[in-house]
N, C-alpha and C positions, 0 to 999 in steps of 0.2 A: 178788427176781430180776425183771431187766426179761419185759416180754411175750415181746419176739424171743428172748429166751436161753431163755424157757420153751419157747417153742415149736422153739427147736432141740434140748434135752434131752427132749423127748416123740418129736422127728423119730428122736432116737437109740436111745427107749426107756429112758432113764433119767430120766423123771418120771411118775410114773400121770397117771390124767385128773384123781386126785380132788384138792383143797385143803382147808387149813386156814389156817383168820386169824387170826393170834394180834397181841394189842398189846404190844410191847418198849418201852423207855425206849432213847430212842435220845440220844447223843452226838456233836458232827464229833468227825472225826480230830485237830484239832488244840485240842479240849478235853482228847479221851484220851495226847496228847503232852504237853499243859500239867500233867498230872493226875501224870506220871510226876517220881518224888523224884530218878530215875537216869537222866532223860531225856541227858545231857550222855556220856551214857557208852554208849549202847546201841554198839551192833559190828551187827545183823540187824535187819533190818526189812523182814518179806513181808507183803505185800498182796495177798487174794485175794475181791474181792467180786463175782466173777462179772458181768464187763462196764464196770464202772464205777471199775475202778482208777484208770487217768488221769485220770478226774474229782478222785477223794480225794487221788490223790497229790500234784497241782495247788496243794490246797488247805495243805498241809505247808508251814511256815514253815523252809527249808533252813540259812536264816542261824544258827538257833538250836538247830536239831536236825540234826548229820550225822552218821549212821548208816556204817559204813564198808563196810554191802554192802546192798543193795536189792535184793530179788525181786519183781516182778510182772507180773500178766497182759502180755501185750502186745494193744493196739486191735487188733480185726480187724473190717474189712467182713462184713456179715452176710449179706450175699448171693452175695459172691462166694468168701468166707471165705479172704480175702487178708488178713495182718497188715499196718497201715498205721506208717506211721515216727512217728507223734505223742511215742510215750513214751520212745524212744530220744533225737529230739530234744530233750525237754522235758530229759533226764538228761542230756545233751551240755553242756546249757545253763547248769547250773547245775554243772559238774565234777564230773561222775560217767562214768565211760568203762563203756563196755559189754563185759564180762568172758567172758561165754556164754549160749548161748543152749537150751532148752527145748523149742523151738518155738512151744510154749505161753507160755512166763514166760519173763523177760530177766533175767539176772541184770549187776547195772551194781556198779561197785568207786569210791570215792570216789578222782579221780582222784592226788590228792595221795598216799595210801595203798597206791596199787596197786602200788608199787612195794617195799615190805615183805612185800607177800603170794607165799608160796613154793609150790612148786606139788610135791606129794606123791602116791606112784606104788604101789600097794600089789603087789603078784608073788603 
């Protein structure tokens, strides 16, 4: 977790003061994409790494992996705590249409796709 994200979950009261350091074996995203036998098939793909979505998501090779619904954070200024249009455009850009919204996370539908998806009402 970045510093600013710390420090706004301690602002909230959902981080104590205290830490621990642990060492993980880390992977990019598009090793753990590469790594998938059913990559060619996924349908969901959320992304939630507190703050630095758009950076990972970025780094996703689209051409080879399109996922038919994408959830993640959306950029927000950290001072003003205004969400910024980066990752909406970035999905724009690559045809994924923006589906709904969370406040918090964007839910974006591959736009080609989106028109197969039926919309279900429970009573």
């Amino acid at each position: 977790m970045s510093q600013s994200r710390l420090a706004i979950a301690k602002k909230a009261e959902k981080a104590s003061g205290e830490t621990l350091e642990l060492t993980v074996p880390a992977m990019t995203i598009k090793a753990i994409i590469n790594s998938l036998p059913f990559k060619k098939t996924v349908k969901l793909l959320s992304i939630d790494i507190e703050g630095v979505d758009s950076d990972v998501i970025k780094e996703i090779y689209f051409n080879d992996f399109i996922p038919t619904i994408v959830v993640c954070e959306n950029d927000f200024d950290v001072d003003t705590n205004i969400f910024l249009p980066s990752v909406k455009e970035f999905f724009e850009g690559i045809g994924y249409s923006l589906y709904a919204s969370t406040y918090v996370n964007s839910i974006f539908v591959d736009s080609v796709k989106l028109k197969d998806i039926r919309y279900l009402y429970c009573n």
